[in-house]
N, C-alpha and C positions, 0 to 999 in steps of 0.2 A: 574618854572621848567617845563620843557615839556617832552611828551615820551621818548625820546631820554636818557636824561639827568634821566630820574627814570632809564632808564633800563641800564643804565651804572652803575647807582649804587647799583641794585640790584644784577646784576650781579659783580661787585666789592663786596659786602656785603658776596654772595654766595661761591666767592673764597677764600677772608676772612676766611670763617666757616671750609673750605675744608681745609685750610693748618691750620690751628688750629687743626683740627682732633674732630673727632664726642662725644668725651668725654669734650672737651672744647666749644662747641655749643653754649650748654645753658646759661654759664656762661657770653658770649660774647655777646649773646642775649638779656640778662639782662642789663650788661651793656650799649651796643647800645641803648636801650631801656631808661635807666633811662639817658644818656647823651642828647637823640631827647627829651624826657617830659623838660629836662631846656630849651629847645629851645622854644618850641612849648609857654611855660608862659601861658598858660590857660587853668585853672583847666577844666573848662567844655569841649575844644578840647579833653584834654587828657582823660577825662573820655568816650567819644564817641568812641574813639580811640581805648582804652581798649578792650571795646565791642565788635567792630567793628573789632577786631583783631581776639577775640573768637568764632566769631558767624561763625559758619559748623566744627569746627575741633571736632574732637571726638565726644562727645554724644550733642553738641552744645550748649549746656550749657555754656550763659554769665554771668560774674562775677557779681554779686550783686553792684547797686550803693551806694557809700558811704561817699554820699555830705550831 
């Protein structure tokens, strides 16, 4: 996948969230979320991934591993 093709779909993703409306977000995020982890089939990507998702947002505090 190259730039192009990430930013089509994050911007697809973005729109998404927007006509869902900001009370349906999380939920949808969750989902996207848990439907890309069956994709991805490796525990250890998806645990980087996790991290790597957490790491600067709020006090930046990443999830504990739990392999």
């Amino acid at each position: 996948m190259n730039d192009a093709d990430l930013d089509a779909l994050y911007t697809r993703l973005c729109r998404t969230m927007t006509a869902l409306g900001e009370a349906q977000a999380p939920l949808y995020l969750a989902r996207f979320a848990l439907l890309a982890m069956t994709q991805v089939d490796d525990r250890a990507v998806g645990e980087r991934l996790i991290i790597e998702a957490a790491t600067g947002l709020d006090n930046g505090a990443a999830p504990a591993s739990h392999a």
